[in-house]
KOLPA-623237 format. One line per field, with one value per residue (C-alpha): residue number from 1; residue in one letter; x, y negated, z. Coordinates in steps of 0.05 Angstrom, whole numbers. Example, Ala and Ser with C-alpha at 12.3 -4.5 7.8 and 13.67 -1.06 7.14 Angstrom:
2
resi: c(1  2)
resn: c(A  S)
xx: c(246  273)
yy: c(90  21)
zz: c(156  143)
***
This chain:
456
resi: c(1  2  3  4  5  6  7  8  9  10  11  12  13  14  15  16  17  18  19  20  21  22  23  24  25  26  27  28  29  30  31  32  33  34  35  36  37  38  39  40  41  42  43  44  45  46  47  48  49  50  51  52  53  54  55  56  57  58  59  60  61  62  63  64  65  66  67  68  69  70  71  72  73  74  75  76  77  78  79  80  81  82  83  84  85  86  87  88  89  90  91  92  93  94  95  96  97  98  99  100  101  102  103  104  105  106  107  108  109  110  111  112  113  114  115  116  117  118  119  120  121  122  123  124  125  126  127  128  129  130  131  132  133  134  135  136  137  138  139  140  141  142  143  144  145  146  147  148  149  150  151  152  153  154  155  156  157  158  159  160  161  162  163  164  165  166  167  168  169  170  171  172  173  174  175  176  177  178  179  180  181  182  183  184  185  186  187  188  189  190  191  192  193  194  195  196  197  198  199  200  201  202  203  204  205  206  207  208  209  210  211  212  213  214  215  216  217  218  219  220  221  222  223  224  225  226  227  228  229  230  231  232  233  234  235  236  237  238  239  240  241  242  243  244  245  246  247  248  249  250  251  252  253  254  255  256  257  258  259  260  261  262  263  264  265  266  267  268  269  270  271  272  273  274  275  276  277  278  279  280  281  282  283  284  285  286  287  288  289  290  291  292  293  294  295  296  297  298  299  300  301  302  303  304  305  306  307  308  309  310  311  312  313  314  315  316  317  318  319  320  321  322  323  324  325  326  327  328  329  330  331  332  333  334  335  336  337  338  339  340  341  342  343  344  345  346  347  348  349  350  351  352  353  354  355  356  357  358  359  360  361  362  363  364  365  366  367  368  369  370  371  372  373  374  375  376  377  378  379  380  381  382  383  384  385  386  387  388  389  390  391  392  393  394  395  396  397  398  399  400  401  402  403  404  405  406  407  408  409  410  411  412  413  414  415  416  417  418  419  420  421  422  423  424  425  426  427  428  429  430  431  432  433  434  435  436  437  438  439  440  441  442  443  444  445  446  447  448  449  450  451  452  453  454  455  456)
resn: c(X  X  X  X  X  X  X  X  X  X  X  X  X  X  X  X  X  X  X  X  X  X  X  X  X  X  X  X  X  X  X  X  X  X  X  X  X  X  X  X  X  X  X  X  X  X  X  X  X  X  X  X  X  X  X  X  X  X  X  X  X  X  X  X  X  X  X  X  X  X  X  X  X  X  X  X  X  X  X  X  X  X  X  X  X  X  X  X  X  X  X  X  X  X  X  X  X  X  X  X  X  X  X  X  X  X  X  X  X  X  X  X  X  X  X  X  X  X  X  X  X  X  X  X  X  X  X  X  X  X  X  X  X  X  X  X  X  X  X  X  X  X  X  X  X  X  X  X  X  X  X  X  X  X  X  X  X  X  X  X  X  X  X  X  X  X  X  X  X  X  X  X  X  X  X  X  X  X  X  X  X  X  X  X  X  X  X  X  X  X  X  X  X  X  X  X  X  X  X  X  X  X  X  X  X  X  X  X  X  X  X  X  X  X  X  X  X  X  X  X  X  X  X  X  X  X  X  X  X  X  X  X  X  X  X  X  X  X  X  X  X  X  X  X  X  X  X  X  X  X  X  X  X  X  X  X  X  X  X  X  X  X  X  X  X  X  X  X  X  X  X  X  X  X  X  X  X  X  X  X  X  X  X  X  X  X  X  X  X  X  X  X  X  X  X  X  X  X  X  X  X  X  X  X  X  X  X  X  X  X  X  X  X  X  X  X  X  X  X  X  X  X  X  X  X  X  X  X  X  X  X  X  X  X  X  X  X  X  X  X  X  X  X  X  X  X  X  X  X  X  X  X  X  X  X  X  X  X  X  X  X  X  X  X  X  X  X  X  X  X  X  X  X  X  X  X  X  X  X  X  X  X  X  X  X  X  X  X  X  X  X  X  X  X  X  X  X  X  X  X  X  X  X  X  X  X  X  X  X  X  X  X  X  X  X  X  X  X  X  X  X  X  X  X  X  X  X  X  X  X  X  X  X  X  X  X  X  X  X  X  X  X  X  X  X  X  X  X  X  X  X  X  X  X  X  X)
xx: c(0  33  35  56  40  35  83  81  129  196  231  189  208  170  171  132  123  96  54  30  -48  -76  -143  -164  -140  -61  -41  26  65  109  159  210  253  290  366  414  445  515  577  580  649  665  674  635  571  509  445  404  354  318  243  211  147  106  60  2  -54  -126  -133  -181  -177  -185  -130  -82  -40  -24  -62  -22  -9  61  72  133  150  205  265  272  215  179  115  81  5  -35  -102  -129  -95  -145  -204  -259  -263  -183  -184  -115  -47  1  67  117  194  212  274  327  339  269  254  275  339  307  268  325  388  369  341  390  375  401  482  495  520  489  422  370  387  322  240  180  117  50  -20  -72  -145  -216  -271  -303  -368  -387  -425  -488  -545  -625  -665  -731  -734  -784  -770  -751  -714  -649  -619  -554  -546  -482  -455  -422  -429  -484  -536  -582  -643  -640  -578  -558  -583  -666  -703  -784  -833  -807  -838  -822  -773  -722  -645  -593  -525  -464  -402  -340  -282  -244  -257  -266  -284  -349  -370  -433  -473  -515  -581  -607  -681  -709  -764  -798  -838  -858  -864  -812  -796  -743  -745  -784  -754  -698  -644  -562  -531  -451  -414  -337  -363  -430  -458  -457  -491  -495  -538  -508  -566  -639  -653  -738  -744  -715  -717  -750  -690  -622  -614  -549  -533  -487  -450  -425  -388  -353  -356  -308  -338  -335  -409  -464  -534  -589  -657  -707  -782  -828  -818  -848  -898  -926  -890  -846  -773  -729  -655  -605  -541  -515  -455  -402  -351  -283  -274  -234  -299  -266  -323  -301  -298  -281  -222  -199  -125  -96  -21  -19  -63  -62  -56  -98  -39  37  64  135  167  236  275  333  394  458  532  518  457  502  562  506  486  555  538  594  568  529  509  478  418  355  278  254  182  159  111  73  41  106  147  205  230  220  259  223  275  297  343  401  423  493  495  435  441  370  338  270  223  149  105  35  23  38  60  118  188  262  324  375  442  418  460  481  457  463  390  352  275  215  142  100  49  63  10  -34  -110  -138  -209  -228  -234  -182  -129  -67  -107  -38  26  99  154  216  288  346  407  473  519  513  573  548  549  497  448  415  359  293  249  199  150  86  79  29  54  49  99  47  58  2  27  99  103  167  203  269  252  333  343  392  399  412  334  266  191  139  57  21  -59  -73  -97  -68  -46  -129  -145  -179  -169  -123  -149  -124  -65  16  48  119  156  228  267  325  364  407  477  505  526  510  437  420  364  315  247  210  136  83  14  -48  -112  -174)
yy: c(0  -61  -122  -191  -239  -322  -347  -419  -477  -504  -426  -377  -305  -268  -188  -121  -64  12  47  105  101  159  178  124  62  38  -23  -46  -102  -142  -176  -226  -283  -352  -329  -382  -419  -376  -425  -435  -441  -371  -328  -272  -303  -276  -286  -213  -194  -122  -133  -73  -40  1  48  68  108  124  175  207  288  306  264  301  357  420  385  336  259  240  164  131  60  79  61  84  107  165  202  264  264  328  312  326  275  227  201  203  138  118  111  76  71  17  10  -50  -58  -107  -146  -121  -190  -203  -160  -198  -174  -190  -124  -82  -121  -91  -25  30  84  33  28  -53  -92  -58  -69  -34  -5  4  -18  0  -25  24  -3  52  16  42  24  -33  -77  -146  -184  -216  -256  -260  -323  -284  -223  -199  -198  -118  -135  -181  -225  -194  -137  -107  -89  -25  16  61  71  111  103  82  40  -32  -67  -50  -104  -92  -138  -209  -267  -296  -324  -296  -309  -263  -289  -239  -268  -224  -249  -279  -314  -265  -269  -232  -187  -155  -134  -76  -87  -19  -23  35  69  125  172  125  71  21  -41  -80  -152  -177  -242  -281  -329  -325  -376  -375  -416  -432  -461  -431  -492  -528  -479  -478  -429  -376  -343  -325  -247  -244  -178  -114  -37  1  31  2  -64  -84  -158  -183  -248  -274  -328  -289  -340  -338  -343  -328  -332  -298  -312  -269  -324  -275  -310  -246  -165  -115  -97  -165  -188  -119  -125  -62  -60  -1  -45  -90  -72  -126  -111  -149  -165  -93  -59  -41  -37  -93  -62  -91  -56  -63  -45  -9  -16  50  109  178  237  297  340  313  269  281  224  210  149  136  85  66  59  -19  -12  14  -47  -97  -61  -52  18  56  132  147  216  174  153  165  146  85  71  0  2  -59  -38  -33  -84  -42  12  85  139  190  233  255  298  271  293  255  276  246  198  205  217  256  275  295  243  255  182  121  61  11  50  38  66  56  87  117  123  202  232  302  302  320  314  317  330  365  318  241  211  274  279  320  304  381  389  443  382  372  377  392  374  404  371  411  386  413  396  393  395  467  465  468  551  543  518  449  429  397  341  318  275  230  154  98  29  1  58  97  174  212  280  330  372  410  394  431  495  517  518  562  567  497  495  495  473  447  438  373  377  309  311  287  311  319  355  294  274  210  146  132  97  90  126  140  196  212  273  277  328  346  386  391  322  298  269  245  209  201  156  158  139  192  163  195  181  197)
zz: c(0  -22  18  8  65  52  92  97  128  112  125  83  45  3  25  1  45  27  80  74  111  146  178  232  245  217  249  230  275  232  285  252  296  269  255  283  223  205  204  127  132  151  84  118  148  132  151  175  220  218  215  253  232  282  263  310  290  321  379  341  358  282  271  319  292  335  391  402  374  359  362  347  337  288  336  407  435  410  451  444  477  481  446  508  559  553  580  519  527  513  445  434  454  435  464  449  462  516  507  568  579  591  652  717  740  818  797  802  825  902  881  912  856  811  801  823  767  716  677  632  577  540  558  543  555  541  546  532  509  527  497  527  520  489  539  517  537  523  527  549  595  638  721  712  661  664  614  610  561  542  467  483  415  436  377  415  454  510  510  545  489  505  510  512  526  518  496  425  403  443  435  437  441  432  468  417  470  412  352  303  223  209  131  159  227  230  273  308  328  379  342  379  318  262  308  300  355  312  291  234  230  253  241  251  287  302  354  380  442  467  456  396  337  262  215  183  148  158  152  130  129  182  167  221  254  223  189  151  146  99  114  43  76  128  186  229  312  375  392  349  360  335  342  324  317  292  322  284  352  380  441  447  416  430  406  425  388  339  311  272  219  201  130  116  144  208  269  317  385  460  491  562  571  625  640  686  671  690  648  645  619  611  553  529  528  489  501  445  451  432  449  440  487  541  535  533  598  629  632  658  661  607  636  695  647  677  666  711  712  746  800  798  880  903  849  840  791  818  790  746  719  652  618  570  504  496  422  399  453  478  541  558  601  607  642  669  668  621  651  639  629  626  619  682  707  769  831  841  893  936  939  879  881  834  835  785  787  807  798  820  833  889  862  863  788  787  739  778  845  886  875  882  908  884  919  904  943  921  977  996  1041  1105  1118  1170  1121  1119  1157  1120  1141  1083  1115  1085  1103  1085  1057  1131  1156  1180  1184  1143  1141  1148  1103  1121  1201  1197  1166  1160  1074  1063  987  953  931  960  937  979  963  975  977  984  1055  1125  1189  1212  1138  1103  1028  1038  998  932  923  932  989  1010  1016  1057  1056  1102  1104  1164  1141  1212  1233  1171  1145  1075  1068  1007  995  936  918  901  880  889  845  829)
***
């Protein structure tokens, strides 16, 4: 598919791109930046800058291949999804490179998993999108019924957008969120048998403000059940209002939804994004860099590389894990969660821990309803064995549960089960909690914190 985008303003180029479009929705990000003018007297200067494409389709299941969704934004972050993963609802994920430079370095500069002087070498930021709804408002209701409706793509009866036994003319005003250019709306009526309840009549009215109103077009005539309204002019609004002065049943006007359409047909949809969401069954995520990531950085072990994710409760980066491939110079890991990630020289440690599930959900519905907390400790030199304390606290220090009190752990591994619940056998609320695990190696103790997260 050949593009060529107008670029206007004093700095303009011309450029053609060839996508190949599958099933769903292709959006493709064209990010570009000013180049700083090379000195012309130096007889190698030259002018470049890579303009990155990203392509990211649809969640749609028949879309997915092998059950799963591979999405890659062409350069250093690639993520397999099980079809799945997802609420039914999340029908998008987008993810976007973040600058290293960008992040604050007051994020990290005191985290102790974190080698001091050093900085990220790659970030991520994913946003998964679930449907969400177009608020709107009716002049006329009845005391049962309120003015506020809700566009939320449902076409069947009943649905938000009912409406039965208002006085004419009523107003219905669809607030889109954005300014947004228009082809055609689709008007669904309820009809129950060969009854219909639609609109006979009625006027479109657009608006930038909510307040000041000009005509689009006047519709004279509706179908019984689904109407399809062609906007020549394509007007481009935030606010449509649907003034409708005749229904095809005096005095009782039913709609289930009014759909809109961009000028390239595309249904225009409200989506709410979510920064953090949990996973009904683990992503693999893979993380790529290079050697000029890691000077930029002031990385000094490579093989230190791990997966950070930021916890915006707590404000810090918590180590997640990862495994590294030195050859392809990639790191990866399966998450059961999408959040903001990064890629940090961690701080060795004896202690080694990991959960199964972090976030996990002891909701009963048999998904990731306990987790395992697997630690493997690397001094093993102690012949009398080491001594394990793993222990559950809330943000205000509280203690919620032990898990393990100095059970002796004599081979350099050991697994313990979290259910969710405290000391007195209670599901704990959702949220953040703390974890320490100190282990006691005769006059020695290490100690380790982490965050586990339980949700709903």
């Amino acid at each position: 598919m050949p593009a060529q985008p107008d670029l206007t303003g004093p700095y303009c180029a011309t450029f053609s791109i060839e996508v190949m479009l599958e099933a769903g929705v292709n959006r493709l990000s064209v990010i570009a930046r000013e180049l700083a003018s090379s000195d012309p007297d130096s007889p190698n200067a030259v002018d470049r800058e890579t303009i990155s494409l990203f392509y990211l389709p649809e969640l749609e299941p028949e879309a997915a291949e092998g059950g799963v969704f591979t999405l890659s934004d062409g350069d250093r972050a690639t993520v397999v999804i099980p079809v799945d993963a997802f609420d039914e609802h999340i029908t998008k994920l987008q993810f976007f490179s973040v600058p290293p430079e960008a992040v604050d370095p007051l994020s990290y500069r005191g985290n102790s998993r974190i080698v001091k002087g050093t900085a990220p070498v790659v970030v991520y930021r994913f946003e998964a999108l679930r449907q969400g709804v177009f608020a709107a408002e009716a002049t006329s209701a009845l005391p049962d019924q309120p003015p506020t409706f809700a566009v939320d793509g449902i076409l069947e009866s009943p649905s938000t957008w009912v409406a039965g036994l208002v006085p004419l003319p009523v107003s219905l005003t669809i607030d889109l969120d954005v300014r947004r250019t228009v082809s055609r709306i689709v008007v669904h009526a309820n009809a129950e048998g060969g009854t219909s309840f639609g609109p006979q009549r009625a006027t479109l009215l657009t608006s930038n403000d909510n307040e000041n109103f000009t005509s689009v077009l006047e519709v004279t005539a509706f179908d019984d059940r689904a109407t399809t309204i062609e906007l020549p002019t394509r007007p481009s609004a935030r606010y449509f209002r649907l003034e409708i002065t005749e229904s095809k049943q005096a005095n009782n006007l039913q709609l289930n939804e009014i759909e809109f359409f961009d000028v390239s047909g595309a249904k225009i949809v409200s989506f709410d994004p979510f920064e953090y969401l949990i996973l009904e069954r683990p992503a693999l995520l893979e993380l790529a860099y290079r050697s000029s990531d890691l000077m930029v950085a002031n990385i000094r072990r490579e093989s230190d590389l791990k997966v950070f994710a930021w916890d915006a409760s707590a404000q810090e980066w918590q180590l997640v894990g990862g495994e590294i491939d030195l050859n392809r110079q990639v790191v990866r890991m399966e998450l059961n969660f999408i959040s903001q990630v990064a890629l940090f020289q961690a701080v060795p440690s004896q202690i080694q821990a990991a959960w199964s599930f972090n976030p996990f959900s002891p909701d009963g519905n048999g998904i990731a309803d306990r987790t395992r907390l697997t630690i493997v400790n690397h001094n093993t030199s102690h012949i009398g064995g080491t001594e394990p304390v793993v222990e559950i606290f809330d943000l205000h220090n509280k203690l919620i549960r032990t898990l393990v009190n100095q059970t002796v752990m004599r081979s350099n591994t050991m697994s313990v089960e979290w259910d969710g619940r405290d000391e007195a056998g209670e599901i704990v609320n959702i949220g953040p909690y703390i974890y320490q695990i100190r282990l006691k190696s005769g006059d020695q103790v290490e100690v380790r914190n982490g965050v586990i997260v339980v949700g709903k």
